[in-house]
Legacy VTK file of the C-alpha trace (Angstrom):
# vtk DataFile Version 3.0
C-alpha trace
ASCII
DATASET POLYDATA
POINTS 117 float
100.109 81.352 74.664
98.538 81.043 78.368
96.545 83.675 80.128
99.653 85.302 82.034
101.625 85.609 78.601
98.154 87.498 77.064
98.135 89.638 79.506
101.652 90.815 80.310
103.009 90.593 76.858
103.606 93.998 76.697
105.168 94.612 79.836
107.646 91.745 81.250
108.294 93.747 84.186
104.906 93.284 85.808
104.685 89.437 84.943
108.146 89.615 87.156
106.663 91.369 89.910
103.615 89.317 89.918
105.497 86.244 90.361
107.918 88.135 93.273
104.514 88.879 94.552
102.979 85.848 94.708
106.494 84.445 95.960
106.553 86.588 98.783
102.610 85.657 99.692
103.249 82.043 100.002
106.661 82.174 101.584
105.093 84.748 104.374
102.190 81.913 104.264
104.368 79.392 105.419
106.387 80.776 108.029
103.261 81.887 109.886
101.776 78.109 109.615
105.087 76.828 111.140
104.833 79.321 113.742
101.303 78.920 114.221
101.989 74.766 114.353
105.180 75.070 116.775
104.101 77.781 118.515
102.885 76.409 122.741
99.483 76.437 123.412
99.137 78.580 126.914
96.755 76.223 128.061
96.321 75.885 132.354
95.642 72.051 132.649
92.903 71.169 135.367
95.137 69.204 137.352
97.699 72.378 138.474
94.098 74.149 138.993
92.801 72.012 141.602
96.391 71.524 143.235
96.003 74.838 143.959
92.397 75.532 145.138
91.691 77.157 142.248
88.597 76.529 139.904
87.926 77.846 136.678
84.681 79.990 138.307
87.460 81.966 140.029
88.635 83.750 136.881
85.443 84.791 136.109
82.969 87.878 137.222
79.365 86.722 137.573
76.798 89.668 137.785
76.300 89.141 141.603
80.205 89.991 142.227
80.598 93.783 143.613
83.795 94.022 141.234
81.410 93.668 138.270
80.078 96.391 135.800
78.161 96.544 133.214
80.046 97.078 129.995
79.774 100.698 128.663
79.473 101.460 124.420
80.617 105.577 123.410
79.281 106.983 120.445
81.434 108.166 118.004
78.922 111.133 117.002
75.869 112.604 117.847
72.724 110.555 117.993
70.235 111.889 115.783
66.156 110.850 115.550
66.395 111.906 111.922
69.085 112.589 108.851
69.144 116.013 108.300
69.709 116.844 104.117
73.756 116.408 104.485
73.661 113.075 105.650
71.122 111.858 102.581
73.011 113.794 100.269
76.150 111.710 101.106
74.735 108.124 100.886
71.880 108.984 97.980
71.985 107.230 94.937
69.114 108.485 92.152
66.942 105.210 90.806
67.398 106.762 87.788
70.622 106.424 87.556
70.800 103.043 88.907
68.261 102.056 86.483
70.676 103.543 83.766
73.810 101.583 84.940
71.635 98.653 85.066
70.068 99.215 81.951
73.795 100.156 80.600
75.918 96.786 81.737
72.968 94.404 80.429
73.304 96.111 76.578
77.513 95.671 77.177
76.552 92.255 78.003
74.878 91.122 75.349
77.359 93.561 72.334
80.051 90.751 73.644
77.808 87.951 73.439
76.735 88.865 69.898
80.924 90.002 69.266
82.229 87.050 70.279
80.068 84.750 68.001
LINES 1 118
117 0 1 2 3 4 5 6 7 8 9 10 11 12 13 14 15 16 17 18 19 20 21 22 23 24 25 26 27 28 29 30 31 32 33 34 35 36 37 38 39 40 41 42 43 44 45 46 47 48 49 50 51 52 53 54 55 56 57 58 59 60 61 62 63 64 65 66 67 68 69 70 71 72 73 74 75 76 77 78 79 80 81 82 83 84 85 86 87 88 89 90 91 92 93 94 95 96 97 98 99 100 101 102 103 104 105 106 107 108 109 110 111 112 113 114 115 116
């Protein structure tokens, strides 16, 4: 009996929608790496560039040009020097319990080790 049998033996429906699944995935796979492959690179070769004058430099804004800014960042919230007691009440996690779950998963760990002998 192989893994996929084990596991869905109960339910057939979900081994079929698995496979649809998984069906879908590649098929959607492909046809974006066939687009990806036929797809034209938009790529300006240097001989149409210097035909026209043009050089690369001119697409670009150096820090001298009066056209050029600085770029800007916007905070989302309010900058604050310190967490007030909502904000460490959100992301807190007691080292007790930690400890605990640690404590908890190694003693599962070793039940199946000494089960499965």
């Amino acid at each position: 009996m192989s893994l996929l049998e084990q596991v869905f033996r109960h339910d057939r429906r979900k081994l079929y929608y698995l496979t649809a699944a998984i069906l879908v995935f590649l098929i959607s796979g492909v046809v974006i790496a066939y687009l990806i492959i036929r797809s034209p690179s938009p790529v300006i070769e240097q001989e149409a560039l210097s035909d026209s004058g043009l050089t690369a430099a001119d697409f670009f804004l150096s820090k001298g040009d009066p056209e050029y800014t600085e770029p800007k960042y916007y905070l989302f919230r309010e900058q604050k020097k310190s967490w007030d007691r909502e904000m460490i009440m959100r992301y807190w996690y007691p080292i007790s319990e930690i400890l605990a779950d640690i404590i908890a998963k190694r003693n599962d760990q070793k039940m199946e080790s000494i089960l499965n002998q």
